[in-house]
VOKEVEX-562783 format. One record per atom (N, C-alpha, C, O): residue in one letter; x, y, z. Coordinates in steps of 0.1 Angstrom, whole numbers, plus 5000, padded with zeros to 4 digits. Example, Ala and Ser with C-alpha at 12.3 -4.5 7.8 and 13.67 -1.06 7.14 Angstrom:
// VOKEVEX-562783
a513249435078;a512349555078;a513249675078;a514249675085;s512849785071;s513749895071;s512950005079;s513450115080;
END
This chain:
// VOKEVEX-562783
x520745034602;x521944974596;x521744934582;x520844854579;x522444974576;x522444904558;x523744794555;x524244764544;x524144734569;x525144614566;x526544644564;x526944754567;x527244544558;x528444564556;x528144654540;x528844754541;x527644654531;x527144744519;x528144914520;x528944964512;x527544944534;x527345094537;x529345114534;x530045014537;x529645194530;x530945264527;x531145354540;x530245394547;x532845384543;x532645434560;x532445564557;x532345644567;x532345644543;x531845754543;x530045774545;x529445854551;x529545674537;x528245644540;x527845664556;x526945734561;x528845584563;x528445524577;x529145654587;x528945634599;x529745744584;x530445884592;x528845994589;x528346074598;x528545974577;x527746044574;x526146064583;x525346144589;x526245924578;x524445844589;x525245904606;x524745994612;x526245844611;x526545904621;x526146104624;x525546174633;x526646124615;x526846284618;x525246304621;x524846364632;x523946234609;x522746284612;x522246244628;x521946324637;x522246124629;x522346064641;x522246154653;x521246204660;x523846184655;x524446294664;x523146434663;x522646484673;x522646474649;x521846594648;x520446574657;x519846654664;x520146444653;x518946424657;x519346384671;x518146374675;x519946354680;x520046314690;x520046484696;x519146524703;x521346574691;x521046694701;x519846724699;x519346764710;x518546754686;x517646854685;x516346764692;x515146794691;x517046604702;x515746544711;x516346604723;x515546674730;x517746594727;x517846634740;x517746784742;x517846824754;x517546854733;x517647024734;x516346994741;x516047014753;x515546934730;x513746994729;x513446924749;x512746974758;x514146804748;x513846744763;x514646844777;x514546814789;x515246944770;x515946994782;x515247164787;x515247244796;x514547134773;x513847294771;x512147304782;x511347384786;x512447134782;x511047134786;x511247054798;x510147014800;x511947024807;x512347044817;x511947124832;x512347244832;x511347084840;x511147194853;x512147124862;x512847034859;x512047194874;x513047194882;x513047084890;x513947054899;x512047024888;x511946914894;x512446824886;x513146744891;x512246804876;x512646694865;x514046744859;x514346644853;x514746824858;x516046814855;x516746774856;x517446774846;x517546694871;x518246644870;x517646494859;x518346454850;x516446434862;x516346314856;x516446344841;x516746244833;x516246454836;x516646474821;x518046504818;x518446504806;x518846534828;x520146544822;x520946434819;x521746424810;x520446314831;x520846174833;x520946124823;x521846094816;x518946114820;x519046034804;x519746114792;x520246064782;x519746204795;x520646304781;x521546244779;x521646204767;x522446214790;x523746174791;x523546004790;x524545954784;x523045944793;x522645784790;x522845784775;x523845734770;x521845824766;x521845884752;x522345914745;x522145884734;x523346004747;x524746064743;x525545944742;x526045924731;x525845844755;x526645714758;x526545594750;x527445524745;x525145584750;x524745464741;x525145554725;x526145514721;x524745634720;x524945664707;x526545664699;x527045614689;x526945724709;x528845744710;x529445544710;x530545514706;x528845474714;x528845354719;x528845254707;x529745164704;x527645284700;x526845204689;x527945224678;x528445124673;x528445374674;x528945454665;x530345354661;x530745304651;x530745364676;x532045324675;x531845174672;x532445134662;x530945094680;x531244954672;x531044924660;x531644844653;x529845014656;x529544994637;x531145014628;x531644944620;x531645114633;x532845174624;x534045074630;x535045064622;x534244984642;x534844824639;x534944714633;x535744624630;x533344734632;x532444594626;x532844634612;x532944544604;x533144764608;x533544794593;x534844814585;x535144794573;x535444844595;x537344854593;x537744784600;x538944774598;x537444684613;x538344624621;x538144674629;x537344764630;x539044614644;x539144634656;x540544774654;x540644884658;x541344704647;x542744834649;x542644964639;x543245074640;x541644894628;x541645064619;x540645104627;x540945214633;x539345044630;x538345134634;x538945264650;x538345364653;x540045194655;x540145294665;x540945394659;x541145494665;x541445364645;x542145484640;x541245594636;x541345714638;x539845514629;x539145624622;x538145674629;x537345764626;x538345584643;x537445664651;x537745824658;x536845904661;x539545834659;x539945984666;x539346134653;x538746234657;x539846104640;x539446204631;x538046224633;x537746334632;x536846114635;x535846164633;x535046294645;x534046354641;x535446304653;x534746404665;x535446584662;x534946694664;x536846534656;x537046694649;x536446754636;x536546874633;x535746644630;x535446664620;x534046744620;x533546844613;x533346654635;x532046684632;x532046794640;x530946834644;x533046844644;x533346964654;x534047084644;x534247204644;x534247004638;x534647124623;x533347184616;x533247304614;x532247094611;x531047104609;x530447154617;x529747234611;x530347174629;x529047214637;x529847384639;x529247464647;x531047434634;x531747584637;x531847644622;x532247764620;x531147514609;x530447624601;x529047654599;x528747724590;x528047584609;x526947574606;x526747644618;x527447654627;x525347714616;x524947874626;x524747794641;x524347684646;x525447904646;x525447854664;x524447784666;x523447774659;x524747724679;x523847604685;x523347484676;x523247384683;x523047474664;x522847384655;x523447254653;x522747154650;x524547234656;x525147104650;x526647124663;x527147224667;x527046964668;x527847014677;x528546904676;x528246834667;x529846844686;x529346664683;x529546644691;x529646734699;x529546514695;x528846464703;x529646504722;x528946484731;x530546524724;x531446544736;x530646704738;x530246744749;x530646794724;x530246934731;x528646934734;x528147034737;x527746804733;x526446824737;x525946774750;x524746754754;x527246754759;x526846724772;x527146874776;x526446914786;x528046974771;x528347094770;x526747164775;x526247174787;x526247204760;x525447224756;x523947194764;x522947254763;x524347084771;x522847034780;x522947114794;x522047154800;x524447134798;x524947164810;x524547294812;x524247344823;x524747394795;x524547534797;x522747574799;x522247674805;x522047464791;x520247514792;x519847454801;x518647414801;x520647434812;x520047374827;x519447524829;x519747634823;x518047504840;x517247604841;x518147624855;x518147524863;x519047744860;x518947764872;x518947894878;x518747984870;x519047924890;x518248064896;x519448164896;x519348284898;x521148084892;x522348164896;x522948194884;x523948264883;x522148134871;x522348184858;x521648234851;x521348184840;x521048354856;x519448404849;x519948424833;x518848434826;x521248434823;x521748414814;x521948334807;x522648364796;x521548214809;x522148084805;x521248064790;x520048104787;x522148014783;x521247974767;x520447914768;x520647814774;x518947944762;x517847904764;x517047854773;x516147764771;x517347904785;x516847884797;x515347974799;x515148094797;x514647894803;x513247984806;x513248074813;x512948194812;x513947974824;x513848064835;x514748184837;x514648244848;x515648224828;x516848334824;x515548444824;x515148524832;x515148404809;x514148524806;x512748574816;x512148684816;x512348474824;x511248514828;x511748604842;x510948674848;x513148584846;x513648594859;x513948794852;x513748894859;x514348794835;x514748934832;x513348974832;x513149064840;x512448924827;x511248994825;x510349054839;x509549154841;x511048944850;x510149004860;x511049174866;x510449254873;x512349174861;x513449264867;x512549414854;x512349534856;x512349354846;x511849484839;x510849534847;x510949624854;x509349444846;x508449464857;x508649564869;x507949654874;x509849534870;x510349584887;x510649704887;x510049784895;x511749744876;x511649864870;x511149954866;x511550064864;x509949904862;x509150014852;x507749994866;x506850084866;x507649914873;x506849974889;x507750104894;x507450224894;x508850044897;x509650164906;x509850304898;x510050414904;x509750314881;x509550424880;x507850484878;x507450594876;x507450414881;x505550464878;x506050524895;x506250644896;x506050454904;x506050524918;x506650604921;x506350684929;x508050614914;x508650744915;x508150894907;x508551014910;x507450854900;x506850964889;x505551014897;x505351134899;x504850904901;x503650954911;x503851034921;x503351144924;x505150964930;x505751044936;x505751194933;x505051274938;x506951204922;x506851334919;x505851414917;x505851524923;x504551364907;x503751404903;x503151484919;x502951604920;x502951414929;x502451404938;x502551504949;x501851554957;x504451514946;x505051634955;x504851764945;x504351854953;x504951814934;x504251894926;x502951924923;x502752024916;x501851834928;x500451884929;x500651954946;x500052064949;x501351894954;x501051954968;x501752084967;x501152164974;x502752144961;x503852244958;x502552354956;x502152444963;x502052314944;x500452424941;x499352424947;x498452504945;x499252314958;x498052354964;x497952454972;x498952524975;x496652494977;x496652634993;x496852585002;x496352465000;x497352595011;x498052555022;x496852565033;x497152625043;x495752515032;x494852545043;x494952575055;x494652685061;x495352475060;x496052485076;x496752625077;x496452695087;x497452665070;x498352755073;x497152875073;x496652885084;x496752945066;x495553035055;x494853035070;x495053135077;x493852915076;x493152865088;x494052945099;x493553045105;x495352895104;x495952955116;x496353055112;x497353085118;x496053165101;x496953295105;x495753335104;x496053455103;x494153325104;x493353415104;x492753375123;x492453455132;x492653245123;x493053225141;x493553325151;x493153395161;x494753305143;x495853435155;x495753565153;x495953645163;x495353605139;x494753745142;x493753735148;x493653825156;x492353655148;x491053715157;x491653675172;x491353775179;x492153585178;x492753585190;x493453715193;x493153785203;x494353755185;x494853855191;x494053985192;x494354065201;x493154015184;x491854135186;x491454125193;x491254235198;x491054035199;x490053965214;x490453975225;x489754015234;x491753945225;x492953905234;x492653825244;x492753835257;x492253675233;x492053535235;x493253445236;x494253445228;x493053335250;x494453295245;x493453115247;x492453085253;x494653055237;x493752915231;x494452755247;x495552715252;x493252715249;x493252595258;x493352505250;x492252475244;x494152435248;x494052295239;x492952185249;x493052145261;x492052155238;x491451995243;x491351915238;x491151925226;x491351755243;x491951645239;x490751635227;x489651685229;x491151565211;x490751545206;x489851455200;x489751435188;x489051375211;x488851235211;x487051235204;x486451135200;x486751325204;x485451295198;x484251375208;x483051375205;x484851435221;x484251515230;x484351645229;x483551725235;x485351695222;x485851795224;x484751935224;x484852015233;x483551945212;x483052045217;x482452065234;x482552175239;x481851935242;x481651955249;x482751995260;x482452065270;x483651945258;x485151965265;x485452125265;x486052195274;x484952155256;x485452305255;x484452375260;x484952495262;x483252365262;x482152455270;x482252425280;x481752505287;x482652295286;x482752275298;x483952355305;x483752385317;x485052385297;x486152515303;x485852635299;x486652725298;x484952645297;x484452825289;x483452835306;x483652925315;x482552745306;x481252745315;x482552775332;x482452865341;x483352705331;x483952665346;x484852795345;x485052845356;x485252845335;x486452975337;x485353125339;x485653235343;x483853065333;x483153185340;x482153185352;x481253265355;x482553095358;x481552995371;x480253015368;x479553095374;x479952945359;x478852905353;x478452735360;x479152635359;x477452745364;x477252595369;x476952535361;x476252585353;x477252385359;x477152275348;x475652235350;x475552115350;x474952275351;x473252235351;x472952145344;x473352175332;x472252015344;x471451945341;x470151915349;x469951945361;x469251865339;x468251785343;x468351645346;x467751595356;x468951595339;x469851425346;x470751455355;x471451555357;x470551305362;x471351295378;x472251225372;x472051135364;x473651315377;x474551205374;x475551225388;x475651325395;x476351085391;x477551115403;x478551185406;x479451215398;x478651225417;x479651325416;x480951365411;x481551465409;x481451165411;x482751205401;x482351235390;x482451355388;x481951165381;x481251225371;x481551355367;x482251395358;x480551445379;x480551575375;x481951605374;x482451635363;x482751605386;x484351655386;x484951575378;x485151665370;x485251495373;x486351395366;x485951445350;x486851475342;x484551435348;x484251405332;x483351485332;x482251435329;x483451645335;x482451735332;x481651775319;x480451815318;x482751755307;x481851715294;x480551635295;x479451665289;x480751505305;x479351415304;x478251495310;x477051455307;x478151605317;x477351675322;x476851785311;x475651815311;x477751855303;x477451925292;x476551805280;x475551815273;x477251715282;x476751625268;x475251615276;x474351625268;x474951595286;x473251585285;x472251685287;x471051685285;x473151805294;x472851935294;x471951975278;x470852035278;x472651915264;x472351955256;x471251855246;x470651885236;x471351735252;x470351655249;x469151645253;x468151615246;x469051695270;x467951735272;x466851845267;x465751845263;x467851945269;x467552075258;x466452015247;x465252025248;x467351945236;x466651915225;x465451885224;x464451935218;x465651725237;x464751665241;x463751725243;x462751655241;x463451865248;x462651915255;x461952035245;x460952085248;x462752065233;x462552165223;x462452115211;x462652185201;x461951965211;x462351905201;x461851945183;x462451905174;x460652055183;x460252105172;x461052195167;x460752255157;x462252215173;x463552375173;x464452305166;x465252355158;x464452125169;x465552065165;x465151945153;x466051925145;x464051895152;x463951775150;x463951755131;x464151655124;x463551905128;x463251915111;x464651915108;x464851835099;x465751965112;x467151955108;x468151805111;x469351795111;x467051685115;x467651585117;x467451445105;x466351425099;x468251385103;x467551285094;x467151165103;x467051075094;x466951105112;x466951045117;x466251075132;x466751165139;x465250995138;x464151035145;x464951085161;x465651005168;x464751215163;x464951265174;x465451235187;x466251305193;x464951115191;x465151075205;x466250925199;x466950875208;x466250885189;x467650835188;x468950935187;x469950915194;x468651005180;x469851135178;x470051185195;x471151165200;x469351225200;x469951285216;x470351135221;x471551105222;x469451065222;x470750925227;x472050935224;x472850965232;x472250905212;x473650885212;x474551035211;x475651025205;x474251135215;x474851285221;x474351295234;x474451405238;x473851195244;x474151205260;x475351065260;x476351075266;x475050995256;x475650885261;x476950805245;x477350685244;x477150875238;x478550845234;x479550895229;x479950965239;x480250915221;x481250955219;x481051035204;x482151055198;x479951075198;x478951125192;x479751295192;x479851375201;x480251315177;x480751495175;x479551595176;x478351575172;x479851685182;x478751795185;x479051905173;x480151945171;x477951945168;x478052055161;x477452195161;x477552245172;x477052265153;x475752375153;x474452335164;x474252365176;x474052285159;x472952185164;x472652225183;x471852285190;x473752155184;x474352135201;x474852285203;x474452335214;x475652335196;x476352445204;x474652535205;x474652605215;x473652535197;x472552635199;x471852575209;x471252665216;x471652475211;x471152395223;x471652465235;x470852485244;x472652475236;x473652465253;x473752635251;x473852695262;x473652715238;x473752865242;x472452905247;x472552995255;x471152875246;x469852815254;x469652775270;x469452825281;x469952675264;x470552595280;x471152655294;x470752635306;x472352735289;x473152825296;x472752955301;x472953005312;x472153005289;x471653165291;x472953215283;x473053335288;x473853185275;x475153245273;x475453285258;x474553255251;x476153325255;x476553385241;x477753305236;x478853345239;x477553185226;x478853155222;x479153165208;x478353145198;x480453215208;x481253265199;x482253215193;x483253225200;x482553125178;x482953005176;x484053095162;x483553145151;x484953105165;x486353185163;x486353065148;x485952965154;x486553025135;x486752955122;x487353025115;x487553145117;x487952945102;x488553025093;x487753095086;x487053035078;x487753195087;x487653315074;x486453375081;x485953475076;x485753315096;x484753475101;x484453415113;x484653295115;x483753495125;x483853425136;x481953415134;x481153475128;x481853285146;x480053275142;x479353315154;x480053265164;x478353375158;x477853375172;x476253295172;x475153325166;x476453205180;x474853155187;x474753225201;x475353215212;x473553305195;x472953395208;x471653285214;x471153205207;x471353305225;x470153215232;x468753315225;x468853435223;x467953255224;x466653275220;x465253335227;x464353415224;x465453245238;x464753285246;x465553345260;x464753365269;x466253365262;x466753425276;x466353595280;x466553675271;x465953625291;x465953745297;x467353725304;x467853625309;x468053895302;x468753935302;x468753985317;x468054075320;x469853925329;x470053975340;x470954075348;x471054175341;x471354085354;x472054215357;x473354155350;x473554035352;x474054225345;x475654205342;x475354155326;x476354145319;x474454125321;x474154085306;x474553975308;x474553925319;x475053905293;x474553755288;x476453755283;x477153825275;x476653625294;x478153655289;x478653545274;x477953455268;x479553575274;x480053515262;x481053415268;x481553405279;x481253305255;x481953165252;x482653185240;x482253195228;x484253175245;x484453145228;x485353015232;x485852965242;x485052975216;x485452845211;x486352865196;x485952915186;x487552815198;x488152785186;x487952675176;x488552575178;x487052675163;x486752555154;x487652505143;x487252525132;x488852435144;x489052425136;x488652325120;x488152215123;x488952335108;x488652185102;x489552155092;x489352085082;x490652245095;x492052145085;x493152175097;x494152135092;x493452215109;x494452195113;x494852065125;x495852065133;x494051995124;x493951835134;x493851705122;x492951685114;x494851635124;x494751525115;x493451435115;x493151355106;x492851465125;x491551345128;x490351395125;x489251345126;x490651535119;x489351585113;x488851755124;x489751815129;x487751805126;x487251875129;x487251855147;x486851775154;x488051985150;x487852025164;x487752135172;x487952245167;x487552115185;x487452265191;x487952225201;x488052105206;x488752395205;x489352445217;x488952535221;x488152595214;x489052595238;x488252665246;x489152805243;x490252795238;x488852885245;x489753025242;x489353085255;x488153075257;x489953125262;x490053175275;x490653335271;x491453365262;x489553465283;x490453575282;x491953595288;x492153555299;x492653635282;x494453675283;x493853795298;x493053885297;x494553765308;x495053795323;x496253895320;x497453875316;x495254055327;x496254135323;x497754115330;x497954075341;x498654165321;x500254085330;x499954165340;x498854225341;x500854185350;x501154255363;x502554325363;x502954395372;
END
């Protein structure tokens, strides 16, 4: 205050800065604001705004009176509302439009638009994010269905060279369950469709034998090893009599290895039908008895089962009648 001295143009004037510096404390207090503290910043905003608007008016009584000062008090808020509509937006306001003004930079979640709201822009920035994910995935996408468009179709390539050696043969295919038994699964219906006895050297129960005849091939061919072990053991990385362990007793894929084992074992010829040539393991040591050395075929596939590499038994096709 500069006293009664000050002139009421002097004293409109100090007002107006007043007013400036009051919005450019509650902007900066409203900008910094979280959501937890907002309402308490709007309070005081408005506390502030009250007392200032408050002070104003009694200085400009104390200086014209009780009955002029209420006169010169209505011109002054258009004035400074005239002022703040030639000076650049948001800048200067007076004092009734800065409760306005506090109301619009409230941070909230239903006006991601609001003037100078953080949370406006970080709410658009995450919506761009969003967008420009959903087009990377859509593009991969594409990219993704256009690399498969050019690839070879394996499976397909795999089953048409299938069905022609089936049909040369005039093999027809046994599906077997795909669980991780399946080569033995499949010699065990190659062995049983030519009454071939499931021979082992391990005793096992009789359901066993009938229920889960695989487990009788699976040691059929461990023992083999077991017992040939110099035929097998240089092609293993890992010491011998662990390897037939876990091909009698688990759930352990059979390959080459085993199928030359059990064509041994058997006395039999099996014949393993693959894409692009068929393979035969003949037995090694067998004498040849009346009726010759019969054959086994097996279908191998290794792209047409989602879980990877398997075999099915191929049975001969039963002339119609």
């Amino acid at each position: 205050m500069e006293g009664t001295t000050e002139s009421l143009e002097q004293m409109q004037a100090r007002h107006r800065k007043e007013q400036k510096e009051l919005q450019s404390r509650v902007t900066n207090k409203k900008k910094n604001a979280t959501k937890k503290t907002r309402k308490g910043v709007n309070d005081e905003c408005a506390e502030l705004e009250r007392r200032l608007k408050e002070r104003q008016a009694e200085e400009i009584r104390e200086l014209t009176g009780a009955a002029d000062g209420a006169d010169q008090e209505e011109p002054q808020e258009p004035e400074s509302t005239q002022e703040t509509q030639d000076e650049p937006a948001g800048q200067e306001q007076d004092m009734n439009g800065v409760a306005t003004q506090l109301q619009n930079t409230s941070i909230s979640k239903d006006e991601p638009n609001s003037v100078g709201s953080g949370g406006g822009k970080k709410r658009n920035r995450q919506k761009e994010r969003l967008a420009r994910r959903a087009a990377e995935v859509e593009a991969a996408a594409e990219a993704a269905s256009q690399e498969a468009a050019n690839m070879t179709d394996h499976r397909k390539l795999e089953r048409t060279y299938m069905l022609k050696e089936f049909e040369t043969h005039k093999l027809q295919e046994t599906e077997i369950a795909p669980d991780g038994h399946c080569l033995f699964a499949a010699v065990a219906d190659q062995l049983s469709s030519h009454n071939i006895p499931l021979i082992s050297t391990s005793v096992l129960p009789t359901d066993i034998r009938i229920k889960e005849p695989y487990k009788l091939v699976r040691r059929t061919a461990a023992d083999y090893m077991e017992q040939h072990s110099d035929d097998f053991s240089p092609f293993l990385e890992e010491p011998l009599q662990q390897y037939v362990s876990k091909i009698r007793d688990t759930a352990e894929w059979g390959g080459q290895l085993e199928l030359t084992a059990l064509a041994n074992a058997y006395g039999v010829e099996i014949k393993v039908v693959q894409d692009g040539r068929t393979e035969t393991m003949a037995p090694t040591n067998h004498t040849s008895s009346e009726g010759g050395v019969k054959t086994l075929w097996l279908a191998y596939y290794r792209h047409g089962y989602g879980l990877g590499e398997h075999y099915n038994s191929l049975r001969t096709q039963q002339p119609s009648s």
